[in-house]
SERO-4910 file (N, C-alpha, C, O; in steps of 0.05 Angstrom, whole numbers):
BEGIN
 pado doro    nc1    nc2    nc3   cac1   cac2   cac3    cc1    cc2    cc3    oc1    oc2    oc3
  Unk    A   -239    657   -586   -235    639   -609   -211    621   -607   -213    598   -614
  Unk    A   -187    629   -599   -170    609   -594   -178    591   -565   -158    577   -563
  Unk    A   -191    586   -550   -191    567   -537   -210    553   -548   -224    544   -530
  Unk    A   -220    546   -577   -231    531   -586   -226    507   -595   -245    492   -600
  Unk    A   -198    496   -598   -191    476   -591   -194    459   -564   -205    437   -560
  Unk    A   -182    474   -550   -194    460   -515   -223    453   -512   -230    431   -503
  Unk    A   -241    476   -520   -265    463   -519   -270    441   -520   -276    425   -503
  Unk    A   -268    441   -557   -277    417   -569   -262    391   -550   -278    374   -541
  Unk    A   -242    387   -545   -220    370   -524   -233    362   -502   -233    340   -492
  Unk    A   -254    393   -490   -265    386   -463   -284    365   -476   -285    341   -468
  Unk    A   -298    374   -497   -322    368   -508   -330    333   -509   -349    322   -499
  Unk    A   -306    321   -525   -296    302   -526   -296    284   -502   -310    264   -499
  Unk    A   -275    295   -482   -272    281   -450   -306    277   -444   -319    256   -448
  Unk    A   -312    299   -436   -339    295   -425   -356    272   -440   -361    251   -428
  Unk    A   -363    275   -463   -373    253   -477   -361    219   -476   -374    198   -480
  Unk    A   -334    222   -469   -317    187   -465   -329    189   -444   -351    178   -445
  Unk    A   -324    199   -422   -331    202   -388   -359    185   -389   -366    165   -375
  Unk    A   -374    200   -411   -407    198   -403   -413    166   -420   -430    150   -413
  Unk    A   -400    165   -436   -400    137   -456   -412    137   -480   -419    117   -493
  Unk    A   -413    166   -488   -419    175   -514   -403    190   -533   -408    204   -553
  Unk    A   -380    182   -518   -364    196   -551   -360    191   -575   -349    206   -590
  Unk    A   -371    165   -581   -378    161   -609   -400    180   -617   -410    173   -638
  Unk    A   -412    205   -606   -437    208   -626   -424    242   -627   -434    261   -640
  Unk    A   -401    245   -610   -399    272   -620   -382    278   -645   -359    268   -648
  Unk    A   -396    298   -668   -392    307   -679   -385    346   -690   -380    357   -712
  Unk    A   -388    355   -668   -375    377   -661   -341    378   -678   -321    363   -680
  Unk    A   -348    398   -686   -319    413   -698   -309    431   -690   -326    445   -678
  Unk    A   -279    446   -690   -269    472   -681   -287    493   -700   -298    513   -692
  Unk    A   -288    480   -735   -300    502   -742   -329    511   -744   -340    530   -756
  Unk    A   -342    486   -724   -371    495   -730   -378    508   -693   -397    521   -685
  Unk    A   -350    494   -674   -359    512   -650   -347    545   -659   -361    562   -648
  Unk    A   -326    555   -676   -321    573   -680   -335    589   -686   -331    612   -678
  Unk    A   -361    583   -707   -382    599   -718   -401    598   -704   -416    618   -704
  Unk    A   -409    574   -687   -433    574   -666   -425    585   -634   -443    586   -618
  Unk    A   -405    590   -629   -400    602   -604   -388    629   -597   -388    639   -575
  Unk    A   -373    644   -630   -362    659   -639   -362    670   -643   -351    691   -635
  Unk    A   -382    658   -671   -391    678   -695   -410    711   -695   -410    724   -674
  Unk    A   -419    718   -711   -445    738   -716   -459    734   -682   -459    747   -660
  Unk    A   -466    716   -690   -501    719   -675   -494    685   -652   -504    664   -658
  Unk    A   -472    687   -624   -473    664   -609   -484    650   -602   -500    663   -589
  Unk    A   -490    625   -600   -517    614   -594   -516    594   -561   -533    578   -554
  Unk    A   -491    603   -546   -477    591   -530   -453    610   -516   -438    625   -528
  Unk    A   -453    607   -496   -426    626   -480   -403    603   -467   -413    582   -459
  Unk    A   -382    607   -465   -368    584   -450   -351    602   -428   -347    626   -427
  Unk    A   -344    583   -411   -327    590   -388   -302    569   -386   -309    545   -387
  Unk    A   -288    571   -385   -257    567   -370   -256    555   -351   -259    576   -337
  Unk    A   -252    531   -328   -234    532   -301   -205    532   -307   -194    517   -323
  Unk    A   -196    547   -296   -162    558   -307   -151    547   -275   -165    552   -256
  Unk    A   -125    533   -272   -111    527   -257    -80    540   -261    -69    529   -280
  Unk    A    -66    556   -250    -38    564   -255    -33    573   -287    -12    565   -296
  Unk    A    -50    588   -305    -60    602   -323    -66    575   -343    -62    584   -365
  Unk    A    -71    552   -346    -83    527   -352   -110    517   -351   -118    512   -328
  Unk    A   -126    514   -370   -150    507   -376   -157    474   -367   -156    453   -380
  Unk    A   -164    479   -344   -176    450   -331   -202    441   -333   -210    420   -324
  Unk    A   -217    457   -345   -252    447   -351   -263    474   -364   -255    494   -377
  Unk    A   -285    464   -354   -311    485   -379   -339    482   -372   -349    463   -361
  Unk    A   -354    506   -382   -374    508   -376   -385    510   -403   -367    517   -419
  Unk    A   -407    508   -414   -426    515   -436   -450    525   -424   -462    509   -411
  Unk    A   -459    548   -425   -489    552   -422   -502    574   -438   -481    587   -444
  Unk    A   -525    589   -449   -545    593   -452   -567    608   -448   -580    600   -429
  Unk    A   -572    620   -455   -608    635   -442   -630    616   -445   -627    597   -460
  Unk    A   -644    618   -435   -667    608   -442   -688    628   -437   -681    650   -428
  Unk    A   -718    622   -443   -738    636   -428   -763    626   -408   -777    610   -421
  Unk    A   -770    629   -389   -794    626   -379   -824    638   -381   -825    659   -368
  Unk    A   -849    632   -394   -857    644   -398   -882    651   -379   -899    669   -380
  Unk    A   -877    624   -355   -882    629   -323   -875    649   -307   -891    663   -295
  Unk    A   -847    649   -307   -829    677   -296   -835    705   -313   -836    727   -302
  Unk    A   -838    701   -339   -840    732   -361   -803    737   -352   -796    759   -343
  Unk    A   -782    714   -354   -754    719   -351   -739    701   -354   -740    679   -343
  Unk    A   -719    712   -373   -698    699   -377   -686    677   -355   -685    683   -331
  Unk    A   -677    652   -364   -667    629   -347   -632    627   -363   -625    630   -387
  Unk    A   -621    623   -342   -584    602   -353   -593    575   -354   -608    562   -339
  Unk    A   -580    570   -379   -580    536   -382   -556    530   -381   -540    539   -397
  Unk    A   -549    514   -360   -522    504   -368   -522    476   -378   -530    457   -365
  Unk    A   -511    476   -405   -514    451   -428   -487    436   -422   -491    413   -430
  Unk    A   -459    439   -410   -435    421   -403   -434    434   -380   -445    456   -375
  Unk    A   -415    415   -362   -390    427   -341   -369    405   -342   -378    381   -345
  Unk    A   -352    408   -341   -337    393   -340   -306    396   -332   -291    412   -344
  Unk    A   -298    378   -310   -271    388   -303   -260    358   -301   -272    337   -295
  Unk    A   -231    361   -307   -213    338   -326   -211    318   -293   -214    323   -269
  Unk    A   -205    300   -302   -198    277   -272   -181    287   -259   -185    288   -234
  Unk    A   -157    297   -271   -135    305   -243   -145    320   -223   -139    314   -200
  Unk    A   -161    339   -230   -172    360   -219   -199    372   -205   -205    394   -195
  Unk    A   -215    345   -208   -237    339   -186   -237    338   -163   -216    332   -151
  Unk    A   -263    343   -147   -259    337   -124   -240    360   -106   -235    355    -83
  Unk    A   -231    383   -118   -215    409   -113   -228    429   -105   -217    442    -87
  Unk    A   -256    439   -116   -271    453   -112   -278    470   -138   -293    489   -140
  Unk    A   -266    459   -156   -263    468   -182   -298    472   -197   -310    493   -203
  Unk    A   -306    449   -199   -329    448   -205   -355    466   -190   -376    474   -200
  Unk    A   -345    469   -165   -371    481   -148   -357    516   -145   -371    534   -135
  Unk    A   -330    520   -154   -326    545   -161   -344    554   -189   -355    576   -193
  Unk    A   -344    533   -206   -357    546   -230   -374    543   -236   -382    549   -259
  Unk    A   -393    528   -215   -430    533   -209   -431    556   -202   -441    571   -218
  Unk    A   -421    567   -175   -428    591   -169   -416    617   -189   -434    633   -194
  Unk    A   -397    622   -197   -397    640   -215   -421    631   -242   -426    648   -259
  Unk    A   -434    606   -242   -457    618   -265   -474    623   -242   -493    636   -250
  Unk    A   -477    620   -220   -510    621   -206   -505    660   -204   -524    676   -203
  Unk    A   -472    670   -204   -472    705   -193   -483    708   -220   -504    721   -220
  Unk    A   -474    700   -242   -477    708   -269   -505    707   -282   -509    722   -300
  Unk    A   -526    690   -272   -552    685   -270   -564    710   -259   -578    724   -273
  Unk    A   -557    716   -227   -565    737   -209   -555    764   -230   -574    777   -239
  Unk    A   -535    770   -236   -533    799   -247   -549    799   -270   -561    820   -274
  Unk    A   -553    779   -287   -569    776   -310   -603    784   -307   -618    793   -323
  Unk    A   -606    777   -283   -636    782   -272   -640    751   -279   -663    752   -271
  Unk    A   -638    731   -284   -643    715   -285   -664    700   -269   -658    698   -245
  Unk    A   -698    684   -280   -710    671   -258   -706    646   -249   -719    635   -231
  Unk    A   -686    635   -264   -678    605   -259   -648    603   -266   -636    623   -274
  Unk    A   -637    577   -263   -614    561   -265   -615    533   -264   -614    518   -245
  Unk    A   -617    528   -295   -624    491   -292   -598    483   -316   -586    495   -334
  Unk    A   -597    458   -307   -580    448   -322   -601    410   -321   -619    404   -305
  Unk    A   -591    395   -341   -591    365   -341   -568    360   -327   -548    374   -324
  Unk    A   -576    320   -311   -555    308   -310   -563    278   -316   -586    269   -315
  Unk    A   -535    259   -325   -548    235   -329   -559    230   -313   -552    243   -294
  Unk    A   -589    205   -306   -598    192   -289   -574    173   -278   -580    163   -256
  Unk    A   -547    165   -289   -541    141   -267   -511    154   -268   -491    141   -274
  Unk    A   -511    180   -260   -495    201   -247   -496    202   -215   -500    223   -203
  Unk    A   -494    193   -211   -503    195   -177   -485    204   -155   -493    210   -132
  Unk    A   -459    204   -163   -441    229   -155   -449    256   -162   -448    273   -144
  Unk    A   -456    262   -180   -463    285   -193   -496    291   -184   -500    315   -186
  Unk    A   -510    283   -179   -538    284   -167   -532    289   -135   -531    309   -120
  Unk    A   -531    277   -135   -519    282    -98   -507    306    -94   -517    323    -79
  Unk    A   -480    312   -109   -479    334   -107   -492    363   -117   -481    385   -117
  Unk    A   -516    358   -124   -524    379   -140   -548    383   -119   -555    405   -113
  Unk    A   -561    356   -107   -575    364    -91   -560    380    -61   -569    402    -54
  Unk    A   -548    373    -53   -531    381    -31   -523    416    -34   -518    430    -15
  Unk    A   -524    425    -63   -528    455    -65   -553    462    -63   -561    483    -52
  Unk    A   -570    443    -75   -599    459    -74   -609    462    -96   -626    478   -103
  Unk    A   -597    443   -109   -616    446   -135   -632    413   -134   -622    391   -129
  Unk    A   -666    421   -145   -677    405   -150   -688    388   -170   -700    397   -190
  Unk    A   -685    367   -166   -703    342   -191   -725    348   -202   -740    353   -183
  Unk    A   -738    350   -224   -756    362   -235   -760    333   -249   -747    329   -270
  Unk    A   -778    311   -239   -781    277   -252   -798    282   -266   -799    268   -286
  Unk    A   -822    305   -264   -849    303   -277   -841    311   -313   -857    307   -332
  Unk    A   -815    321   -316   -814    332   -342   -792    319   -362   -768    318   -357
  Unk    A   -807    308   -388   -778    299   -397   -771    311   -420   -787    325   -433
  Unk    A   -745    305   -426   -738    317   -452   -742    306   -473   -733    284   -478
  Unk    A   -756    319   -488   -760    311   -529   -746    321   -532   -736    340   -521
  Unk    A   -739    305   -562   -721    308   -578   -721    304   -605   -732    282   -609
  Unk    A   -712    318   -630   -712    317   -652   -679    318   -658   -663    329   -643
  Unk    A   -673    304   -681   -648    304   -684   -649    300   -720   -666    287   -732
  Unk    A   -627    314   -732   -614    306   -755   -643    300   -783   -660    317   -787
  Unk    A   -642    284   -793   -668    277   -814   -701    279   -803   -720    287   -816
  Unk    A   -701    268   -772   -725    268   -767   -732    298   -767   -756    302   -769
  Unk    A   -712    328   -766   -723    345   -758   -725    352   -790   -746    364   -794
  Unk    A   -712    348   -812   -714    356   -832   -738    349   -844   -750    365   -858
  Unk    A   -750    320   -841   -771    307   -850   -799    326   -836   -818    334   -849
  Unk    A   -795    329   -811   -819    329   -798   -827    363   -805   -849    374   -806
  Unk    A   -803    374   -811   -807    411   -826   -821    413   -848   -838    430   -855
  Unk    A   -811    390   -862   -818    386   -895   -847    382   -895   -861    392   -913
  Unk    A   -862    361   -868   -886    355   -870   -886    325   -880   -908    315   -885
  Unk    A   -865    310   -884   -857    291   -889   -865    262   -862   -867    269   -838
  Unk    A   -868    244   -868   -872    228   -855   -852    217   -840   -830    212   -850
  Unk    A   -857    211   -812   -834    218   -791   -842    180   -782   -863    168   -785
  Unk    A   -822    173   -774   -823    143   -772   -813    146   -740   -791    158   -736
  Unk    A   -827    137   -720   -821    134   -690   -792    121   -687   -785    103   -702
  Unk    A   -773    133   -664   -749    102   -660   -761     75   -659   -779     73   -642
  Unk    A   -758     54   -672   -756     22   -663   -789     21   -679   -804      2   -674
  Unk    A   -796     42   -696   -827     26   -706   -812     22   -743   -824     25   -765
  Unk    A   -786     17   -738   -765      5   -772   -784    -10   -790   -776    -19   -811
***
C-alpha cells in the first residue's frame, strides 16, 4: 500500500509516453482499494534499482476456457527513460513468465500499441506472438451503464 503513490506516477509516465495521459483518471485511493483492498483485482511488481523503484508491472489472471486454465495478463510494464535499454524490462518479463509457470499458468499475453515498434520487435525476439485475427472491444463509463440498464446504446461517431 505505500508504494501506491509510485504506481499511480508510473501510471501517469506510461500514459504521457503513450500520448494518453489526458484520459487517465486513476487515483491513489481508488488503486488503494482496487489493488489492495478486500478482494484485488490486479497484482503489481516493482523494478527496484539500488533499493529505488524504476518501473512496474500490473498484471492479472485471466481464464482460458480452451486450456480449462488460468492465463497472466499483463495490463502495464513500464520502466522510466533513464533506465531502459538495461535489461530492466526483460528482467521483469521473465520473473512474470517464472510466475505464470509456478502458477500453472496456460498462457502469458499482454497488449501492445500497434505503432510501438520498438516494443513489438522486442517482444517478438522473445517469442511472443501477434494474435491480428482478434480485437479488442470495449465498453467504457455510460455506454456500460446504459447498455446494463437495457438502455439504448448510441455507436462512436453515429452523434
Amino acid at each position: 500500500p505505500r508504494d501506491v503513490p509510485v504506481i499511480l506516477g508510473f501510471i501517469r509516465e506510461l500514459a504521457e509516453y503513450e500520448g494518453i495521459g489526458h484520459r487517465v483518471t486513476a487515483t491513489e485511493k481508488g488503486l488503494l482499494d482496487t489493488l489492495f483492498g478486500d478482494a484485488p483485482a490486479a497484482e503489481t511488481a516493482l523494478a527496484m534499482v539500488d533499493g529505488k523503484p524504476v518501473g512496474f508491472a500490473v498484471f492479472y489472471h485471466t481464464f482460458s476456457t480452451i486450456l480449462g486454465k488460468r492465463g497472466l495478463h499483463l495490463d502495464d510494464l513500464y520502466i522510466g527513460p533513464r533506465w531502459r535499454g538495461k535489461g530492466l524490462g526483460t528482467a521483469l518479463l521473465r520473473w512474470l513468465a517464472r510466475l505464470a509457470v509456478e502458477r500453472d499458468c496456460g498462457r502469458f499475453e499482454w497488449w501492445c500499441m500497434k505503432d510501438n515498434a520498438s516494443a513489438l520487435e522486442f517482444y517478438e525476439k522473445i517469442g511472443a506472438l501477434k494474435h491480428d485475427e482478434v480485437f479488442i472491444l470495449r465498453m467504457q463509463g455510460e455506454t456500460i451503464t446504459s447498455f446494463a440498464e437495457g438502455g439504448k446504446v448510441t455507436p462512436p461517431g453515429e452523434n
